[in-house]
C-alpha positions in Angstrom: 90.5 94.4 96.4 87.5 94.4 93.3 85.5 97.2 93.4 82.4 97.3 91.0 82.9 95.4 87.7 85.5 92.5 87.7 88.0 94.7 84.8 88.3 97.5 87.8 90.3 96.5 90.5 92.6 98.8 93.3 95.9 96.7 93.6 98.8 98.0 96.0 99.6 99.1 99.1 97.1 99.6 100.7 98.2 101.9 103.4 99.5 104.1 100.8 95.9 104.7 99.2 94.3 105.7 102.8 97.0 107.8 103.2 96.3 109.5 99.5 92.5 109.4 100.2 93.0 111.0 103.5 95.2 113.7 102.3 92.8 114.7 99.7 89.9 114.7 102.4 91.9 117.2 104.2 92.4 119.2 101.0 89.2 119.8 100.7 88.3 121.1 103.8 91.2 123.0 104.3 91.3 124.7 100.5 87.2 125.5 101.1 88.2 127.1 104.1 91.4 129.4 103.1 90.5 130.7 99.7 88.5 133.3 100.8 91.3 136.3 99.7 92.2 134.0 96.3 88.4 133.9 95.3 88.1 138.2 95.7 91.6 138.8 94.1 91.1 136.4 90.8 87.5 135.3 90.8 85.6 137.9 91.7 84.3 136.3 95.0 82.9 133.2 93.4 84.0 131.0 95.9 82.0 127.6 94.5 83.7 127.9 90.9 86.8 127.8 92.3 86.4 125.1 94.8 84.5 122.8 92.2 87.3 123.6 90.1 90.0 122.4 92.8 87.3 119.3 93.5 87.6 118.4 90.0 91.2 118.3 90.1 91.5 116.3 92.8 89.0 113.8 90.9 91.0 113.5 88.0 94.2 113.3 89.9 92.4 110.2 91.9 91.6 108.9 87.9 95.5 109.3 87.3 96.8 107.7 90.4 94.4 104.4 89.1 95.5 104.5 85.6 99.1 104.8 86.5 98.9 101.9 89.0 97.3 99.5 85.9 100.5 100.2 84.1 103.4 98.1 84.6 105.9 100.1 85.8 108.6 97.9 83.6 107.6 100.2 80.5 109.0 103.5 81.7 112.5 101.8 81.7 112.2 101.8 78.0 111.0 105.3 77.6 113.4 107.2 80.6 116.3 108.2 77.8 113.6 109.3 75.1 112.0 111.3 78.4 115.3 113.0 79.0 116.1 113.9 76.1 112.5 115.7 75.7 113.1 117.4 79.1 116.0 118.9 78.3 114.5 119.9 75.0 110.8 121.5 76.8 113.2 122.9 79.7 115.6 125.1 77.1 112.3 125.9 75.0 110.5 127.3 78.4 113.7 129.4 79.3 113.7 130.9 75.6 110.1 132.3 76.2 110.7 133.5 79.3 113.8 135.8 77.6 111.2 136.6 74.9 107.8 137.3 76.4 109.0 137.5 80.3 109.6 135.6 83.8 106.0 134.3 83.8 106.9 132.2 80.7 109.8 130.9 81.9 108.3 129.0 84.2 104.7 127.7 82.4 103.7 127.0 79.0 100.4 128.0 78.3 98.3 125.1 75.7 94.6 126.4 74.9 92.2 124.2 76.2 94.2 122.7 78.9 95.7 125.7 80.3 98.9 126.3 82.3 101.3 123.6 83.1 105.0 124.2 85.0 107.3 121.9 82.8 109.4 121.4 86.0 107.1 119.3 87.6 106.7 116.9 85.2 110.8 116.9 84.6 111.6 116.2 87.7 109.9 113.1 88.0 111.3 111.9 84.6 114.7 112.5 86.0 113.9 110.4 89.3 112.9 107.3 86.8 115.9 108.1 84.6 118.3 107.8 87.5 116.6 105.0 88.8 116.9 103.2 85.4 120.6 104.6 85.2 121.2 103.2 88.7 119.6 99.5 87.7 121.8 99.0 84.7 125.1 100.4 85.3 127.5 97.1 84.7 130.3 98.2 86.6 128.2 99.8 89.6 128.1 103.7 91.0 130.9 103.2 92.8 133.0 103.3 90.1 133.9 106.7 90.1 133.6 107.7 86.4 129.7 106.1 86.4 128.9 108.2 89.4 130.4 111.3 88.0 128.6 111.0 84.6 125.5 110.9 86.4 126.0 113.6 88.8 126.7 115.4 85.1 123.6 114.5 83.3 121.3 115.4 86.9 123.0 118.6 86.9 122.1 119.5 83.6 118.6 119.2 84.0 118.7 121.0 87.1 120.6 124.0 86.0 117.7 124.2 83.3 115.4 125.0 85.6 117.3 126.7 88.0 117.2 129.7 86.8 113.6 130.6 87.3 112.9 127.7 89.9 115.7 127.4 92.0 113.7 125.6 94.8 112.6 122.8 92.5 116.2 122.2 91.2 117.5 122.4 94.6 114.6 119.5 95.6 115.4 117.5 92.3 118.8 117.5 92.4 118.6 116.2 96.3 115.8 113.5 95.7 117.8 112.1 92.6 121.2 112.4 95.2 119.9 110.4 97.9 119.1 107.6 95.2 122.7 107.2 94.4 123.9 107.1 98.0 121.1 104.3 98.6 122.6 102.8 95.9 125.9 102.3 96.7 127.8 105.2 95.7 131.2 105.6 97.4 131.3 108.1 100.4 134.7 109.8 99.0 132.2 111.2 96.1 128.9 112.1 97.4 130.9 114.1 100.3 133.0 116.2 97.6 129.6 117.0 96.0 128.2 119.3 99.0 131.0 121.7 99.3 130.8 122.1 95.4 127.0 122.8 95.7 127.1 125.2 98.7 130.0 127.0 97.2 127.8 127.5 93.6 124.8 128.9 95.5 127.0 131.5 97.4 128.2 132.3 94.3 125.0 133.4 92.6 124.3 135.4 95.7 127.7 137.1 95.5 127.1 137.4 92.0 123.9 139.1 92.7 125.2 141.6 94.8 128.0 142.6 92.2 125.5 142.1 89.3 121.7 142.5 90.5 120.5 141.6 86.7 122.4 138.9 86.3 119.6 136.7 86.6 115.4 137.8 86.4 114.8 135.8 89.9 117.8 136.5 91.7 116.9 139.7 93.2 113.4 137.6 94.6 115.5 135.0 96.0 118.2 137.4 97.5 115.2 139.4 99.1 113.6 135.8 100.5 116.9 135.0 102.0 117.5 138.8 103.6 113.7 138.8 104.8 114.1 135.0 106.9 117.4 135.9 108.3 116.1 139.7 109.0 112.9 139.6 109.6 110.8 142.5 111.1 108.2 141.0 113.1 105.5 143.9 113.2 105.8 144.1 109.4 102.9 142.9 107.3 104.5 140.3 105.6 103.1 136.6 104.9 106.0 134.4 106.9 104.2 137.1 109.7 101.1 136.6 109.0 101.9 132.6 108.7 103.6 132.9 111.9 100.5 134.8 113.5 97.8 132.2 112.1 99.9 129.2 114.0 100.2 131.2 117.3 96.4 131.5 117.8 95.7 128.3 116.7 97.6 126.9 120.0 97.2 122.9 120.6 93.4 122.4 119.4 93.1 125.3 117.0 90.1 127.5 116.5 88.5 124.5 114.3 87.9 123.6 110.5 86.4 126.6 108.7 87.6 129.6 111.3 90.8 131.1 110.0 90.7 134.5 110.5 94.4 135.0 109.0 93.5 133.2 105.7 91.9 136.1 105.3 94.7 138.4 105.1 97.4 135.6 103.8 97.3 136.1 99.5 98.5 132.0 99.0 96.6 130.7 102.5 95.4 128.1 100.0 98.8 127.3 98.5 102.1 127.7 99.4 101.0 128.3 103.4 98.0 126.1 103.5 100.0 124.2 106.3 99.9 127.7 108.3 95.9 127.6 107.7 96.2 124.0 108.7 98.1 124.7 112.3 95.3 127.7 113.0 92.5 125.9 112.1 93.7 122.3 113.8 96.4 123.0 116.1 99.7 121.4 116.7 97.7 118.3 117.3 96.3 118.4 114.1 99.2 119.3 112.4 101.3 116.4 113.9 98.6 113.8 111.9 99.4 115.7 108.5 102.6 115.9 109.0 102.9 111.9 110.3 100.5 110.9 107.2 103.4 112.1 105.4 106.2 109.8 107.4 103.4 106.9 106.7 103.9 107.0 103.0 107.6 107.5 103.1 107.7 104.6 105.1 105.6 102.9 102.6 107.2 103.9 100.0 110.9 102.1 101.6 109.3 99.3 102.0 107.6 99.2 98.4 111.2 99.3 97.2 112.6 96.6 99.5 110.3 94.5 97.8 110.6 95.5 94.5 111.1 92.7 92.1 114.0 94.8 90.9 116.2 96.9 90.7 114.6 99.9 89.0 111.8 99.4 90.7 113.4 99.6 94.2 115.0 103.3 93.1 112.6 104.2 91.2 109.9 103.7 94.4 112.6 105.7 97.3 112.8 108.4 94.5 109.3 109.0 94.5 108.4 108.9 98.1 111.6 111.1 98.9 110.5 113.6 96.5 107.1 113.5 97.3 107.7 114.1 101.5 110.9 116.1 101.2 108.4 118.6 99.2 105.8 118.6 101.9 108.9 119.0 104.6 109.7 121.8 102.6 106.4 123.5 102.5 105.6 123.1 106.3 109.5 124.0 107.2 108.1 127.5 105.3 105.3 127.9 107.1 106.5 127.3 110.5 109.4 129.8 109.6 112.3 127.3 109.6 112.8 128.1 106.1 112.7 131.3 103.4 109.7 131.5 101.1 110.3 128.7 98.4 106.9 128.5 96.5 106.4 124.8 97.0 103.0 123.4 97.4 102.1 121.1 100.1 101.3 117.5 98.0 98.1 116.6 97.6 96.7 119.0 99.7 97.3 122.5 98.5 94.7 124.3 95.4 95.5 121.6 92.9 97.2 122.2 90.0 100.7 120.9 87.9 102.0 119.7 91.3 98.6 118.0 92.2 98.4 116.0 89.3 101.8 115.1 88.3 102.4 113.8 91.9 99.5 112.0 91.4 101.0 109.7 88.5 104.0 109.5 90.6 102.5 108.2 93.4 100.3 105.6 90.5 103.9 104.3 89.6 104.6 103.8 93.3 101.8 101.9 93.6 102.2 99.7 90.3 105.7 98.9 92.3 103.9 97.4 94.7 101.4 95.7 92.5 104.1 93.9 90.6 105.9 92.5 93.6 102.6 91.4 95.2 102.2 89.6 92.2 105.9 88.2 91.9 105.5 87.0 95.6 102.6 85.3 95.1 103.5 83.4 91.9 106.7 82.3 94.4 104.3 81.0 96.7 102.1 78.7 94.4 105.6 77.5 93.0 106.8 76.6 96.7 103.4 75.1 96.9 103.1 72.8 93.5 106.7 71.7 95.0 105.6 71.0 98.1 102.7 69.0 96.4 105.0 67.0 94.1 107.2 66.6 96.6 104.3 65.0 99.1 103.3 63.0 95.8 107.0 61.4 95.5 107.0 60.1 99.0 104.0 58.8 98.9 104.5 56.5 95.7 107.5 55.8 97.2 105.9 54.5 100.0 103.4 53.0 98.5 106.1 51.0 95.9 107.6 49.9 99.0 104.2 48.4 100.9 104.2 46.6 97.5 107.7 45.0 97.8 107.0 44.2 101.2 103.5 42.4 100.3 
């Protein structure tokens, strides 16, 4: 597909780019419409700075989806250990400021002109390409035990870094980066002894907790989550009530775009619960097509790696679309109540941000997946065909040398 001048040209699945284009159609509407209490608390009621802000982001992000998808998605093989490396370096540096200057630094890094960035979202899709590459050039396969056990070691590692002050991000990280190893082969003796071990460490830090409240900065706000979903007082103000409330009178149909009345009242209607907004505004009807644009691109995204023309390209391509879906799961598993408060953002659609724009060169490497194996498939088929033409030519010069004999 050429749009424009010949150099600019949208390659790659094509469903996948509807899906993106539709998602950030949606965001817009939806973010206009829910942040009405955001705009009074932070920006003074100027509600078209902040939307033109969130519109800009949402352009850029578009710019860095095509960029990514021009880049051949071979390169980041040869950059994945240097990436790691860094990571772990950016990770320890953001949990030393935090110590020093508080819990807000622990979890962004403020650079003038460009603002805030959470270092966790760019980490944890460096990790997903790392264990991708990891995955495609293991000689002796992850079903040797010792491979899969070193790898399990140097995912943990990065996740424990940002545990401590993002424990829903590790949790996601450490789950998208696990499901690539069972799709690659991984013996079902190992991953199985892996989910005891986890659920046993995350009891621990709540028993720890209880002994120790100060034993981490965050623990007491994830204890209190937890203790609010699984004791929740339903005529309390809270916003997993006021989430709860915004869904129940938007019924089926919804009260239609723009019409929230518990945006209002909710302090991240425009983030963290936009889905909430979402439900009220469109009904379960509505909320059903986000939710199943969502599946699409999964899907997609299963069979960009089937096709893959190898092998880090096939994990690198389920490792994105898990993370990116399993994070929207996430978010609308919290606003329906299924879940406790995690502070994940629903991709592509909530106030953009880190999250919007790092998922957005995610999703441009997906895409350059696809891109390369389009173009490996159809170099394949002119091969087949220039055979098929020599082999055409052969019988007939055969045929012909044979007329001759017979004359």
């Amino acid at each position: 597909m050429k749009i424009g001048a010949k150099r600019f040209k949208v390659g790659g699945d094509k469903v996948v780019w509807i899906v993106y284009i539709v998602l950030m159609l949606i965001s817009l509407l939806e973010v206009y419409s829910s942040m009405g209490k955001a705009v009074y608390d932070k920006m003074g009621g100027d509600i078209a700075r902040m939307f033109l802000k969130h519109f800009g982001l949402l352009l850029f992000g578009l710019g860095i989806t095509y960029v990514f998808h021009r880049i051949k998605y071979v390169h980041y093989s040869k950059l994945v250990k240097i990436g790691y490396g860094l990571s772990v370096i950016l990770l320890l540096f953001t949990l030393i400021l935090g110590r020093l200057f508080g819990e807000g630094a622990a979890r962004w890094i403020s650079l003038p002109g460009i603002g805030q960035f959470q270092p966790s979202e760019i980490v944890k899709y460096i990790l997903v390409l790392y264990v991708a590459n990891e995955l495609a050039s293991l000689k002796d396969g992850i079903k040797e035990r010792k491979n899969f056990y070193r790898l399990i070691f140097r995912m943990a590692i990065v996740c424990a870094l940002i545990f401590p002050e993002n424990f829903s991000t590790s949790a996601l990280v450490f789950l998208g980066c696990y499901v690539m190893i069972i799709i690659a082969g991984a013996r079902f003796r190992d991953y199985v002894m892996i989910v005891p071990v986890g659920l046993f460490l995350c009891l621990s830090v709540f028993g720890l907790y209880k002994i120790n409240p100060d034993i981490l900065e965050r623990s007491g706000t994830w204890y209190s989550r937890v203790n609010l979903w699984l004791n929740s007082d339903r005529e309390e103000i809270t916003q997993p009530n006021t989430a709860t409330m915004a869904i129940a009178t938007g019924g089926l149909l919804g009260k239609g775009i723009g019409n929230t009345t518990q945006g209002r009242f909710l302090s991240e209607s425009h983030n963290d619960f936009i889905f909430a907004i979402i439900l009220e505004e469109g009904g379960i009807i509505f909320g059903i097509v986000v939710a199943g644009l969502f599946f699409v691109l999964f899907y997609r995204s299963l069979k960009i790696s089937r096709n893959a023309r190898g092998l880090f390209g096939r994990y690198a391509a389920v490792g994105i679309g898990f993370m990116i879906v399993f994070q929207a799961l996430v978010n609308m598993m919290v606003a329906t109540g299924l879940m406790p408060v995690t502070g994940q953002t629903l991709p592509f659609i909530s106030y953009g941000g880190t999250s919007l724009l790092v998922s957005s060169a995610a999703l441009g490497i997906m895409l350059n997946i696809s891109v390369e194996s389009a173009k490996s498939q159809d170099s394949e088929t002119e091969r087949r065909s220039d055979e098929i033409k020599l082999e055409d030519n052969s019988v007939k010069s055969e045929d012909n040398n044979e007329e001759l004999k017979q004359e």
